[in-house]
C-alpha positions in Angstrom: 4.7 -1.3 22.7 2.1 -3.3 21.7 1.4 -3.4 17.4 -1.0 -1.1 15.6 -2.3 -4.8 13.1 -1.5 -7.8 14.2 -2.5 -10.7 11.7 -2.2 -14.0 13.2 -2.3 -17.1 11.0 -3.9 -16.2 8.5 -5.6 -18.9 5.7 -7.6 -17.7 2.5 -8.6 -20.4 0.2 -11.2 -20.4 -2.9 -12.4 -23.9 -3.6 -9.5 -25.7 -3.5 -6.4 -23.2 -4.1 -5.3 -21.9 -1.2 -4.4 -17.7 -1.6 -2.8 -17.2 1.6 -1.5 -20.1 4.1 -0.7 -19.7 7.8 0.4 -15.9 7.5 1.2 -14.0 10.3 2.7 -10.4 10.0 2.7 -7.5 13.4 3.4 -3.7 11.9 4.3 -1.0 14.5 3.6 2.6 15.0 4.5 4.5 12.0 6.1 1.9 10.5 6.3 1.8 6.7 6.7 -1.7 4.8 6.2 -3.1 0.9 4.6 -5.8 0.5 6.3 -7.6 -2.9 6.7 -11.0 -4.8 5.4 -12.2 -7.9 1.6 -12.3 -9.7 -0.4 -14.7 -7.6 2.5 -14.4 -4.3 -1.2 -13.5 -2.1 0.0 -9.6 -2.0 -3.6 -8.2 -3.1 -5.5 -11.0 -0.7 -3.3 -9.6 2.4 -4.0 -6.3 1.9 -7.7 -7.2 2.0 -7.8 -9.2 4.4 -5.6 -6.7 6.8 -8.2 -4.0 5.7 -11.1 -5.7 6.9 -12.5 -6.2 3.5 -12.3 -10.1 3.4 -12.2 -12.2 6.3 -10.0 -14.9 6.4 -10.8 -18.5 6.9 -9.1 -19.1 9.5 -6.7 -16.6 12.0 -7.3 -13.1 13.4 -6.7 -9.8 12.8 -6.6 -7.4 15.3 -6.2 -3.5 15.2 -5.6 -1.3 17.9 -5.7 -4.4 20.2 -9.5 -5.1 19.0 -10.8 -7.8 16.3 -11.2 -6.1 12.6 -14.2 -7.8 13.1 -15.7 -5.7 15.6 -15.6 -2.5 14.6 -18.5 -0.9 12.5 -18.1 0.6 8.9 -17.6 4.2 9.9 -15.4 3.4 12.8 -13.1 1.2 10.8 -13.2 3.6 8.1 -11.8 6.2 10.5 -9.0 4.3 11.6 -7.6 2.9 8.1 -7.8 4.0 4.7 -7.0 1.9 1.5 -6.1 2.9 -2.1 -7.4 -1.0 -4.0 -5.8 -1.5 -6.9 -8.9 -1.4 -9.4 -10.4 2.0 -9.5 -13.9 2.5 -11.6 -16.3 5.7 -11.2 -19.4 5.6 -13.6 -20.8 8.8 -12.7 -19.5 11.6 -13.7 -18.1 13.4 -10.3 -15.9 16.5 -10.8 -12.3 15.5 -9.3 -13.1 17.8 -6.0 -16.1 15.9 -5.2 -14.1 12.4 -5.4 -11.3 14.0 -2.5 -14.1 15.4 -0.5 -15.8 11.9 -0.8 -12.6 10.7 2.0 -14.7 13.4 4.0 -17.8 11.1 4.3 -20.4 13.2 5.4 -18.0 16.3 7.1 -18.4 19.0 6.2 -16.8 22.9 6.7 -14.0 24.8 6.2 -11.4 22.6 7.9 -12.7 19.9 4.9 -12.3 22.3 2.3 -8.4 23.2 3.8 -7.8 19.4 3.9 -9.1 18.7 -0.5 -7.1 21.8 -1.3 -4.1 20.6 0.3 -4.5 16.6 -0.8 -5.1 18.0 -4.4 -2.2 20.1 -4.0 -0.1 17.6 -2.6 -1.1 14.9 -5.5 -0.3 17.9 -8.1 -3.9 18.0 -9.2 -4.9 21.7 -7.7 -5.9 23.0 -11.1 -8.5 19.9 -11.6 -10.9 20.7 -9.4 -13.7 20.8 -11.4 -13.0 18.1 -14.3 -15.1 15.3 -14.5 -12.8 12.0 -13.3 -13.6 9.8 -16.4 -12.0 12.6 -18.5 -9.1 12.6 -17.0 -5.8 9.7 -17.8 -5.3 6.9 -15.7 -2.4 8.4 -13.8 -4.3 11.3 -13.3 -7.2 9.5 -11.6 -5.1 7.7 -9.6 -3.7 10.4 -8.4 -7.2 11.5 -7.2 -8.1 8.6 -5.7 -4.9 8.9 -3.4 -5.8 12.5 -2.4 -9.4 11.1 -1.7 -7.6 8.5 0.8 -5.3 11.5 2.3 -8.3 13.4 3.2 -10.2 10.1 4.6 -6.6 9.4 6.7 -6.6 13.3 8.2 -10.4 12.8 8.7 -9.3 9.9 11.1 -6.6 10.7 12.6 -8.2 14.1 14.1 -10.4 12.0 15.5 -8.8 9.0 16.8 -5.1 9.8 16.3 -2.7 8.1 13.6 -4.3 5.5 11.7 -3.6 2.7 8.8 -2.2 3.5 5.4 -2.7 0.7 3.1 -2.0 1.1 -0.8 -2.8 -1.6 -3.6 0.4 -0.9 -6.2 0.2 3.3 -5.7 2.9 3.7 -8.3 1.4 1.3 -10.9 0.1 4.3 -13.6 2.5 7.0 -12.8 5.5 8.9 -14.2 8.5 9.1 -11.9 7.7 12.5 -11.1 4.8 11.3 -9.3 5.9 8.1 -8.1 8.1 9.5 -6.1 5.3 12.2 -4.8 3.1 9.5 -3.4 6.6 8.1 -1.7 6.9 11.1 -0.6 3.0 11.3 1.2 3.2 7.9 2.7 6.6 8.7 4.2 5.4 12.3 5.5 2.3 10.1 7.3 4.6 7.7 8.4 7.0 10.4 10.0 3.7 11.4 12.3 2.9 8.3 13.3 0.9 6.6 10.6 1.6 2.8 9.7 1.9 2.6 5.7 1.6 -1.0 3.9 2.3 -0.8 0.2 2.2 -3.7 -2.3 4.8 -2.7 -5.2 6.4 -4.6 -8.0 9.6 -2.2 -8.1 11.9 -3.8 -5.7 14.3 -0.1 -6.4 11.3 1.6 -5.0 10.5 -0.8 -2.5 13.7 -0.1 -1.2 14.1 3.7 -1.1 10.0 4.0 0.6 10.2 1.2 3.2 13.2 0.4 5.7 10.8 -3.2 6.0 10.2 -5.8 3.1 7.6 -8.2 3.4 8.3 -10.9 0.5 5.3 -13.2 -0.3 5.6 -16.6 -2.6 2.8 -19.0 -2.6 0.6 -17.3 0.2 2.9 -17.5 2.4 5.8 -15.4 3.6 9.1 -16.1 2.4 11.6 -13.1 4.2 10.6 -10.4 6.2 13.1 -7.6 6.9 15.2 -4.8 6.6 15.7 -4.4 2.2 19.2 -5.0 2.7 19.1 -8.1 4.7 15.8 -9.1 1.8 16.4 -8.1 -1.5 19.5 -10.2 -2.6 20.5 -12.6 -5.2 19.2 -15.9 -3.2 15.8 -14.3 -2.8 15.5 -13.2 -6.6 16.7 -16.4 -7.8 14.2 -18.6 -4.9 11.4 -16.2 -5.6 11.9 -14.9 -8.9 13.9 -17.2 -11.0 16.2 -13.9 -11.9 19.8 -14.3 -11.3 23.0 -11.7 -10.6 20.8 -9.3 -10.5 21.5 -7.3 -7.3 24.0 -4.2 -7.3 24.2 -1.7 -4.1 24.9 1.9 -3.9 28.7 2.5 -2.9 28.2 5.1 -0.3 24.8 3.4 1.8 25.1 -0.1 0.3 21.5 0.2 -0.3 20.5 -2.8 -3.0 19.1 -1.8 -6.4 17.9 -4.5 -8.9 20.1 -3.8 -12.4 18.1 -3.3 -15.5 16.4 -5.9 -17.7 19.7 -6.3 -20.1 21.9 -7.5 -17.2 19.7 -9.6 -15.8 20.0 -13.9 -16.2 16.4 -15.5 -16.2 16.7 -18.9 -15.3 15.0 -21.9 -16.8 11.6 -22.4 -16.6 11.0 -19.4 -15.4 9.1 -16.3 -17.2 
C-alpha cells in the first residue's frame, strides 16, 4: 500500500545552521507515531514542513501520492489538520466559536453535532460561551484541539481519513487530560487517520504510539517500535541520561524511571 506522507530528503537550513538534514520519514494508513528528542533535535521544523507550512530547501513531500506543494489552501486544509505548539487569540471569541472555526465556512446542524461532541470529548461542554482569553492555558488548549477535531471530521467526510499532526498536545495539561487527547488521537487513528505527535514524555510516547521517531541534530537517529527505541544506549547517545530505562513485567513495555534514579552524565544538562 502505498504511504499516506512520504517526506523524502528533507533539508531546512536558516543562514548557516542547518534545522533538519537529509530526513526522510513514510507514515502509513492510520498509523500513529511521536516524534521525540531533545530542544533544538528539528521536532517542531518537521512537523512544519510535513504540514505544508514551510517548505524545505531541498526534498519533497508528498501526500496522498501528490506534492504538498500542489494542493491549494482549502484542499490541504481538508486533508490534514495541525495543533502548532504556540497558540495566541487576541479577539475575544467565545470558546464555541473557536471549535466551529475547524468548520471554515460550513455551516448546519451536522456542524453543530460535530462542536458539541469535540467540546464534549475535550471535557469543555459547559464552556461554550466563555471568551478564550479567560480561560487557563490548559483549558485553551484543550479548545484548540477540539477546534482541530471538528476541522479532521470536516475532512474526512469529504475526502476520507486524513492527517493528524500535534505540536506537544500534552504540554499544559493535567494527567486527566493528557491521557483524553491520547485517547482522541488513538480513536482517529483506529478509523484510519495517520496521527504524528511531537512529545517530550518518552512514558507517554510509549503508551500513544506503537512507532518512535527519535530526532538529534536534524536528522533521524532510530525509528521504530518503542521497545526496540527507547533504551539505555539511545538515552545516553541522545540524552546524556544513563540507567534510566525500566519495563513493565507483564508487556515489557519501557518506561523512563523518575528524575531521582536517573545518572546525568557529564557535560550534559
Amino acid at each position: 500500500m502505498n504511504p499516506v506522507l512520504a517526506a523524502t530528503s528533507i533539508s531546512v537550513r536558516i543562514g548557516a545552521k542547518t534545522l533538519l538534514d537529509d530526513v526522510s520519514l513514510s507514515l502509513g494508513f492510520g498509523e500513529i507515531v511521536a516524534l521525540v528528542g531533545p530542544n533544538g533535535a528539528g521536532k517542531s521544523t518537521l512537523l512544519r514542513v510535513l504540514s505544508g507550512d514551510l517548505a524545505p530547501h531541498a526534498g519533497t513531500v508528498h501526500l496522498n501520492g501528490r506534492t504538498l506543494a500542489s494542493y491549494g489552501p482549502r484542499a490541504l486544509a481538508g486533508r490534514r489538520a495541525v495543533l502548532s505548539q504556540s497558540l495566541n487569540v487576541a479577539f475575544p471569541f467565545t470558546v464555541a466559536e473557536i471549535v466551529r472555526m475547524g468548520a471554515g465556512d460550513g455551516r448546519g446542524r451536522r456542524i453543530d453535532d460535530l462542536v458539541e461532541a469535540a467540546l464534549a470529548e475535550v471535557d469543555l461542554g459547559n464552556f461554550h460561551e466563555r471568551v478564550i482569553t479567560t480561560l487557563s492555558g490548559g483549558k485553551q488548549q484543550r479548545a484548540h484541539f477540539a477546534r482541530v477535531l471538528v476541522q479532521l471530521a470536516c475532512g474526512e467526510a469529504a475526502h476520507g481519513p486524513g492527517l493528524l499532526l500535534l505540536d506537544e498536545p500534552t504540554a499544559n495539561l493535567d494527567l486527566r487530560h493528557q491521557l483524553d487527547v491520547m485517547a482522541a488521537a488513538s480513536a482517529r487513528a483506529a478509523r484510519g487517520v495517520t496521527v504524528v505527535a511531537i512529545l517530550h514524555d518518552l512514558n507517554l510516547a510509549a503508551l500513544l504510539a506503537k512507532r518512535i521517531v527519535v530526532l538529534d541534530h536534524g536528522r533521524i537517529d532510530s525509528d521504530g517500535e518503542p521497545g526496540r527505541v527507547i533504551t539505555d544506549a539511545m538515552l545516553e547517545r541522545v540524552l546524556g541520561v544513563a540507567n534510566a530505562v525500566g519495563r513493565t513485567p507483564a508487556e515489557g513495555t519501557p518506561f523512563v524511571l523518575p528524575h531521582a534514579a536517573r545518572k546525568l552524565l557529564p557535560g550534559k544538562s
